[in-house]
C-alpha positions as a Python dict, from the first residue, in 0.01 Angstrom:
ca = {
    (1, 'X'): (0, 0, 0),
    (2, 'X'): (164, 267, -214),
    (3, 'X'): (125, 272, -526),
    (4, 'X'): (471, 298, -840),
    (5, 'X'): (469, 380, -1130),
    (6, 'X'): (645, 154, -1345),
    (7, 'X'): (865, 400, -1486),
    (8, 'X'): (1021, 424, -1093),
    (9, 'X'): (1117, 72, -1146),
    (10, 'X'): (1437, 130, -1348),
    (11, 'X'): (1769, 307, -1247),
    (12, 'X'): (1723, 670, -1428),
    (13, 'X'): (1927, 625, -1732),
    (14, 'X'): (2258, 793, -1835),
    (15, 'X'): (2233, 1170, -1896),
    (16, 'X'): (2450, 1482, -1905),
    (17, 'X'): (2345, 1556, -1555),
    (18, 'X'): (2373, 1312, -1264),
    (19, 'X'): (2074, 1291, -1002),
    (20, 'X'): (2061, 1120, -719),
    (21, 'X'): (1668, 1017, -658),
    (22, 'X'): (1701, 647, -551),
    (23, 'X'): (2085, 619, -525),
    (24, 'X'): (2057, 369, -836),
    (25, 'X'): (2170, 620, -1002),
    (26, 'X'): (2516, 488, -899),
    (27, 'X'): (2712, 228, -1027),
    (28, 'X'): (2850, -14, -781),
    (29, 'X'): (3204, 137, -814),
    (30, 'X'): (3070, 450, -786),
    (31, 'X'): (2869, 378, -453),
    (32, 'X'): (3241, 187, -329),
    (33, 'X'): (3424, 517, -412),
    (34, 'X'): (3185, 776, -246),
    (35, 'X'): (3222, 585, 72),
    (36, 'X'): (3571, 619, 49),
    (37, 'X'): (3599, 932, -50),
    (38, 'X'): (3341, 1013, 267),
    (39, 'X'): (3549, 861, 543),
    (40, 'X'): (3860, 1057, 363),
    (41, 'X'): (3675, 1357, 385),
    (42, 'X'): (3608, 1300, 758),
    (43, 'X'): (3931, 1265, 840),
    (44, 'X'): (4094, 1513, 599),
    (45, 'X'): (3823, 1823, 638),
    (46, 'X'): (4099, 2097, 566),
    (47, 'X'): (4184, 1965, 270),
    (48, 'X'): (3818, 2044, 128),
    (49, 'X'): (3763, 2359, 297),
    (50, 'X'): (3741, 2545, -75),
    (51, 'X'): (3650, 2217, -275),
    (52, 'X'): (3267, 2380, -347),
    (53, 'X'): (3432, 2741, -357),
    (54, 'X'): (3139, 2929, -525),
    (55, 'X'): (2894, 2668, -556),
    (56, 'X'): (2524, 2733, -431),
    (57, 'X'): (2288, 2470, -297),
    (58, 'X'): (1933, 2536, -292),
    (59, 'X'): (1719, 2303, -8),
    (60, 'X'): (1386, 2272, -106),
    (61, 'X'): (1139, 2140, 222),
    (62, 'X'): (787, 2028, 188),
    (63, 'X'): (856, 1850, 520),
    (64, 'X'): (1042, 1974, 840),
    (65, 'X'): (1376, 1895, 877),
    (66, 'X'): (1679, 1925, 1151),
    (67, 'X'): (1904, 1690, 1055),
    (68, 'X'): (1893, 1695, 664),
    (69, 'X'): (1838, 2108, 675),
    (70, 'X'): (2224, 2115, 980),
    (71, 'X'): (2386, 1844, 777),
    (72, 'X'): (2365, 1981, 395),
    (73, 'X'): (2387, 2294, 495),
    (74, 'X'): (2707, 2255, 706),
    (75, 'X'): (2835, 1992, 364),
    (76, 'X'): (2823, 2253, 167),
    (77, 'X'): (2945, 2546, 405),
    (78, 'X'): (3262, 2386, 532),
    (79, 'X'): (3357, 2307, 165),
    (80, 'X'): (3319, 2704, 80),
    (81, 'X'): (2983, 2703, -109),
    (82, 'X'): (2654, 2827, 34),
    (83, 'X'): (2309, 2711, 118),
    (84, 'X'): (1992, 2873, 43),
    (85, 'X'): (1673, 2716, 243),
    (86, 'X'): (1335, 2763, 70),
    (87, 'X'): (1027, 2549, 284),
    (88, 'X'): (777, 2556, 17),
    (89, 'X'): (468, 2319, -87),
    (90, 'X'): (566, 2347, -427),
    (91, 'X'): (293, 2174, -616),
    (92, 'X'): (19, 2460, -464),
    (93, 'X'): (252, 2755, -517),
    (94, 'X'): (435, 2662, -872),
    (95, 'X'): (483, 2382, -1147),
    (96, 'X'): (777, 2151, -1034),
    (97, 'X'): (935, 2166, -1402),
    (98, 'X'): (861, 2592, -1376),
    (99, 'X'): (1049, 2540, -1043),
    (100, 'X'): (1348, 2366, -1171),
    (101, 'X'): (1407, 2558, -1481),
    (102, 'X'): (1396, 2834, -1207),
    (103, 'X'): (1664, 2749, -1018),
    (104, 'X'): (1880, 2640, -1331),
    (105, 'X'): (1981, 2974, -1341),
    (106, 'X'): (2044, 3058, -1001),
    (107, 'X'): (2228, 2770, -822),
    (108, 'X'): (2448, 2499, -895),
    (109, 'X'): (2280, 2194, -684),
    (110, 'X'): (1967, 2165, -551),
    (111, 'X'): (1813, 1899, -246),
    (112, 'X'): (1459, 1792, -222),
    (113, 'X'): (1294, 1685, 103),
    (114, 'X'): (922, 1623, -17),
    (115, 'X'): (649, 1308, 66),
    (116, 'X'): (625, 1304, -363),
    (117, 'X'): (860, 1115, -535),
    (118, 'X'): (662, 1226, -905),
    (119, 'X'): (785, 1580, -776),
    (120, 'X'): (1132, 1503, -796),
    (121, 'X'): (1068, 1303, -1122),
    (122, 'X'): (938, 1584, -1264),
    (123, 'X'): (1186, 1840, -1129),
    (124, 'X'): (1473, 1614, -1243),
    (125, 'X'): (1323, 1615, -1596),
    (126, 'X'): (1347, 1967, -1656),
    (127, 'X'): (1666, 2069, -1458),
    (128, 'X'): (2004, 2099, -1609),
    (129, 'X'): (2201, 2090, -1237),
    (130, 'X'): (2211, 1751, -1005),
    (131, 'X'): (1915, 1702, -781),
    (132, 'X'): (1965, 1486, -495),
    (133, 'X'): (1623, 1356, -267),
    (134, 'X'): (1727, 1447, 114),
    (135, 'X'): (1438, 1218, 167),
    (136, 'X'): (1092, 1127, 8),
    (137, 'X'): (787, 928, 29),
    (138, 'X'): (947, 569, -120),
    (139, 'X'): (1299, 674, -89),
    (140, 'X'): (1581, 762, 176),
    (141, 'X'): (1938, 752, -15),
    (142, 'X'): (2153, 981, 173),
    (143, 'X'): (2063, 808, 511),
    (144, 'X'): (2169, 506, 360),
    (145, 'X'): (2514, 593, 257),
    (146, 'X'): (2548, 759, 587),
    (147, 'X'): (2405, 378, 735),
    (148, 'X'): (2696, 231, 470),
    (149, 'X'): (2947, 415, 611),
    (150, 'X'): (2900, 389, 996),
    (151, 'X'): (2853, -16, 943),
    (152, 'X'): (3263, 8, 768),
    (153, 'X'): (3395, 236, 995),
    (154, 'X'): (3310, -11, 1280),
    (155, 'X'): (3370, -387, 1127),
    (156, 'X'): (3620, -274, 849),
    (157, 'X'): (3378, -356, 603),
    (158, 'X'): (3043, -413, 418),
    (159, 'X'): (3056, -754, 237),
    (160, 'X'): (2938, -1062, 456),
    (161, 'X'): (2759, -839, 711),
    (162, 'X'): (2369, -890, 791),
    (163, 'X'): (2143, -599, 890),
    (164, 'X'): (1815, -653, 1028),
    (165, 'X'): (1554, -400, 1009),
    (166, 'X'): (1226, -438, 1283),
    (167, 'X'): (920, -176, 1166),
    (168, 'X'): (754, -1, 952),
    (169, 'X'): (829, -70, 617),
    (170, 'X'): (926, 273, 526),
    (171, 'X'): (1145, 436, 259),
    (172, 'X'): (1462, 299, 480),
    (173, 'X'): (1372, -44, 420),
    (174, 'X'): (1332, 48, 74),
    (175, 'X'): (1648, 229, 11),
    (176, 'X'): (1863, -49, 238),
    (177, 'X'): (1742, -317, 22),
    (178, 'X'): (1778, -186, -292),
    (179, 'X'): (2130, 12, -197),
    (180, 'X'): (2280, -227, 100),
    (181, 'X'): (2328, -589, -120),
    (182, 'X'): (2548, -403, -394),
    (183, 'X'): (2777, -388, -93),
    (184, 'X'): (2750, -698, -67),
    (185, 'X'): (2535, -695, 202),
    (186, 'X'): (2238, -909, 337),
    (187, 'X'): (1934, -725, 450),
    (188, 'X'): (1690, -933, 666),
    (189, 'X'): (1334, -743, 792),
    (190, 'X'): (995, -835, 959),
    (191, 'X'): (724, -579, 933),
    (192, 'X'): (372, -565, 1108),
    (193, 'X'): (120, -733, 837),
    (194, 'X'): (-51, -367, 756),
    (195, 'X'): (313, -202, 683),
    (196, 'X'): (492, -429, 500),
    (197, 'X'): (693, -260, 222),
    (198, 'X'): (644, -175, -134),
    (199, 'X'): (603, -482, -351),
    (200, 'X'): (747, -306, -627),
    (201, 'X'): (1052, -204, -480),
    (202, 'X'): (1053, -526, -282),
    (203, 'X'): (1053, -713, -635),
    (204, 'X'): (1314, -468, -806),
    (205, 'X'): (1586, -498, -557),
    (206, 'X'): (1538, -866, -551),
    (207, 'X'): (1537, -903, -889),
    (208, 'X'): (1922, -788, -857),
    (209, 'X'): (1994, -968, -554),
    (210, 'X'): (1752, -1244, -449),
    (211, 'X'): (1917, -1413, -194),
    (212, 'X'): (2012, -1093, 27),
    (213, 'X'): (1676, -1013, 60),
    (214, 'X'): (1437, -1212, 305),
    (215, 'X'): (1164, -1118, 458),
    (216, 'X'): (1068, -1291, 793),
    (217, 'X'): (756, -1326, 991),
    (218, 'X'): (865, -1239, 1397),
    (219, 'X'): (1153, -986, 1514),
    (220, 'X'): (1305, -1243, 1700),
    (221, 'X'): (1370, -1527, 1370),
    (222, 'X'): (1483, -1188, 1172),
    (223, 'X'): (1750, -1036, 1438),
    (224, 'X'): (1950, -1371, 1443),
    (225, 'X'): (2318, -1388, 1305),
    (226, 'X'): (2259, -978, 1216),
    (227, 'X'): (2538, -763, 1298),
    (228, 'X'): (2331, -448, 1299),
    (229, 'X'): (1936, -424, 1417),
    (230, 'X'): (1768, -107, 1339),
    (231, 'X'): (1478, 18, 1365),
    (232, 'X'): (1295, 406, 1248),
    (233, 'X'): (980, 591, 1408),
    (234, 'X'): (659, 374, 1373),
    (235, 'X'): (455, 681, 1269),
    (236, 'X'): (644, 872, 940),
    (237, 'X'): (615, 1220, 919),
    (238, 'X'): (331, 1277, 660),
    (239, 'X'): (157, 916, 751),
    (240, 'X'): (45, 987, 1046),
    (241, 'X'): (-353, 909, 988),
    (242, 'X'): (-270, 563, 855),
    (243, 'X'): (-22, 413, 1114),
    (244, 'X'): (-208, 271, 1418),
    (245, 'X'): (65, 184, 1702),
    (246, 'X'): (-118, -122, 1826),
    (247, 'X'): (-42, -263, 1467),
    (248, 'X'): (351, -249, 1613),
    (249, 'X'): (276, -440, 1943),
    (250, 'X'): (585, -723, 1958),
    (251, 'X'): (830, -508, 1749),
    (252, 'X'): (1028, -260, 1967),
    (253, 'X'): (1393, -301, 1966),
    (254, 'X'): (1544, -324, 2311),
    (255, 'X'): (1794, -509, 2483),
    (256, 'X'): (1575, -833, 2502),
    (257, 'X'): (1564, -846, 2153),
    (258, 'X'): (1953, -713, 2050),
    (259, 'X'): (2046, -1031, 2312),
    (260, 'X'): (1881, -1246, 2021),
    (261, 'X'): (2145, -1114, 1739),
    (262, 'X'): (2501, -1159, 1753),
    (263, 'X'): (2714, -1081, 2005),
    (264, 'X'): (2915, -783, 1902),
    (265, 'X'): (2592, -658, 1698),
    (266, 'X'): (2488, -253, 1697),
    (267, 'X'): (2172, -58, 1700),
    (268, 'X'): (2106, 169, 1413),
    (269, 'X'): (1839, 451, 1377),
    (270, 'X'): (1797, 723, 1144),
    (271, 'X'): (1623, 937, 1387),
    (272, 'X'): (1433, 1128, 1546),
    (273, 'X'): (1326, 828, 1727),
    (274, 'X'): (1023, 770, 2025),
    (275, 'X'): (1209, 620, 2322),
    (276, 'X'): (988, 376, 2462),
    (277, 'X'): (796, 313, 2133),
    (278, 'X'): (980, 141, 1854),
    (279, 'X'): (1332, 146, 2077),
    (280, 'X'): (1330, 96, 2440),
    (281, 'X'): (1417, 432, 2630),
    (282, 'X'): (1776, 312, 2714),
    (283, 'X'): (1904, 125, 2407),
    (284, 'X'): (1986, 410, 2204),
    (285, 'X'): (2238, 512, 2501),
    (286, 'X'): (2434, 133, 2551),
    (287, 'X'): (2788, 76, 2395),
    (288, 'X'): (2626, -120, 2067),
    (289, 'X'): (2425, 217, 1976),
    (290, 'X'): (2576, 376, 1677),
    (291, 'X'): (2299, 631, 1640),
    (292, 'X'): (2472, 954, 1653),
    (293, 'X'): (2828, 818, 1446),
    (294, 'X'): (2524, 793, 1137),
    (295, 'X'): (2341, 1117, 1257),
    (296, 'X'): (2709, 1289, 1224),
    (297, 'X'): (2810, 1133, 902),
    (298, 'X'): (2497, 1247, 714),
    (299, 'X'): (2689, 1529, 676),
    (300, 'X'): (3009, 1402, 553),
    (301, 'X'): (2815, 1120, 291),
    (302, 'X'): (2642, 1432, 172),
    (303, 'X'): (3015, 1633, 112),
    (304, 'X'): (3120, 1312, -78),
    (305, 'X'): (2768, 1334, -284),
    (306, 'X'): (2790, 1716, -344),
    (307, 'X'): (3208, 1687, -399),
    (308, 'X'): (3102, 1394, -682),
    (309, 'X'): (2800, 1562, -847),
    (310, 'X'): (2979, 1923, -895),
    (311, 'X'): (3316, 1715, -1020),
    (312, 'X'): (3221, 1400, -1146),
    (313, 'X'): (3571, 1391, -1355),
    (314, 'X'): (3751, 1339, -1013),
    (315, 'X'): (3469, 1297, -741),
}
């Protein structure tokens, strides 16, 4: 079990500059109003094709990327700004705070893909322009909004609906359960007994919304009445010593176990996913798969997210 420290309990209090490490960092109505202003973007992209005119984002990797590296830089591109890619490990080659106050001075946003959430902690401390985690050990935020915003563009809306998630319990479990029930949204989830989520984060986001949080003991009790299933890679990049696939035997998500949820109920995944591991091979292909409609709006969460952070005044 991973370890928190206790300050990485709270939602990072107000400051000049807005960060997005957790995505508690915004308010309810703030988290209602980047969705919206996401699908708008979507379907209104030339009306933001100079929106970022100027700006510079700096992507920071400590772990390989191909959808977080295509989608921010094409967020920022398409909005007239530019993207600078540096893969670095940063805590052999410099000081995150030296790093930061680095990059205060030559770019206007920076994104973080790293397996150490102190890093970011640290970074965020010393930097003057918004940092947002692409994705990190404990946390997953910008997948989320682009889960958030899939799940309303196909039922219309958020509130009432029940998403089941069947795995490892990763930093998308974490972020959907401490991001999904401010929508209004229940989050249901079975995990193998060695990869059961954080406690701590388990305890913080039910300590704001205890009864949309429950934790069941098969896949088949947790998949029933959801509208979405979904499932992520068994094996996280980064973890790879400590997972052991036979832990997993019982949870794939195929069509036995979608027949088990409601009728009209989709398959999510964050990908890159194992066909044939934790999703059968053909699954991700059938009419309820929504898998590349969130791969695809990654990239237009993340123009909402940089459009907010660089003009918070007006989003």
């Amino acid at each position: 079990m991973k370890t928190l420290p206790e300050q990485h309990l709270r939602p990072s209090s107000a400051t000049p500059v807005r960060h997005v490490l957790t995505g508690m960092e915004l308010s309810v109505s703030e988290l209602t109003a980047l969705l919206d202003k996401a699908a708008y973007i979507k379907n209104n992209p030339a009306n933001y094709r100079q929106s970022l005119s100027g700006k510079t984002l700096a992507m920071i990797f400590e772990k390989p990327s191909f959808r977080t590296r295509l989608s921010f830089s094409l967020a920022i591109q398409t909005m007239g700004g530019i993207a600078i890619e540096s893969v670095s490990n940063t805590r052999k080659s410099e000081e995150p705070a030296d790093m930061a106050r680095v990059l205060n001075g030559y770019v206007d946003v920076i994104m973080v893909r790293t397996h150490d959430d102190q890093l970011l902690r640290e970074m965020a401390a010393y930097a003057r322009i918004p940092i947002i985690n692409g994705l990190s050990a404990l946390h997953h935020p910008c997948q989320i909004l682009a889960d958030l915003l899939t799940l309303k563009e196909h039922y219309g809306r958020l509130d009432g609906l029940t998403l089941t998630y069947i795995g490892d319990g990763n930093n998308i479990l974490h972020s959907l359960m401490l991001l999904a029930p401010q929508t209004g949204m229940t989050i249901h989830y079975c995990c193998p007994t060695n990869h059961q989520p954080n406690q701590d984060i388990v305890a913080q986001a039910r300590s704001r919304h205890y009864e949309a949080i429950r934790c069941f003991t098969t896949p088949e009790e947790a998949v029933h009445h959801a509208h979405a299933v979904y499932t992520d890679v068994w094996t996280s990049m980064g973890f790879e010593a400590s997972n052991g696939e036979r832990d997993f035997t019982g949870f794939q998500v195929n069509e036995s176990l979608m027949a088990k949820a409601r009728p009209e109920a989709v398959f999510l995944h964050c990908m890159p996913m194992e066909r044939g591991q934790e999703v059968s091979r053909s699954l991700p292909d059938s009419p309820c798969s929504l898998i590349f409609q969130q791969s695809e709006n990654r990239m237009h969460v993340q123009k909402a997210l940089l459009c907010f952070l660089q003009h918070p005044e007006t989003g």
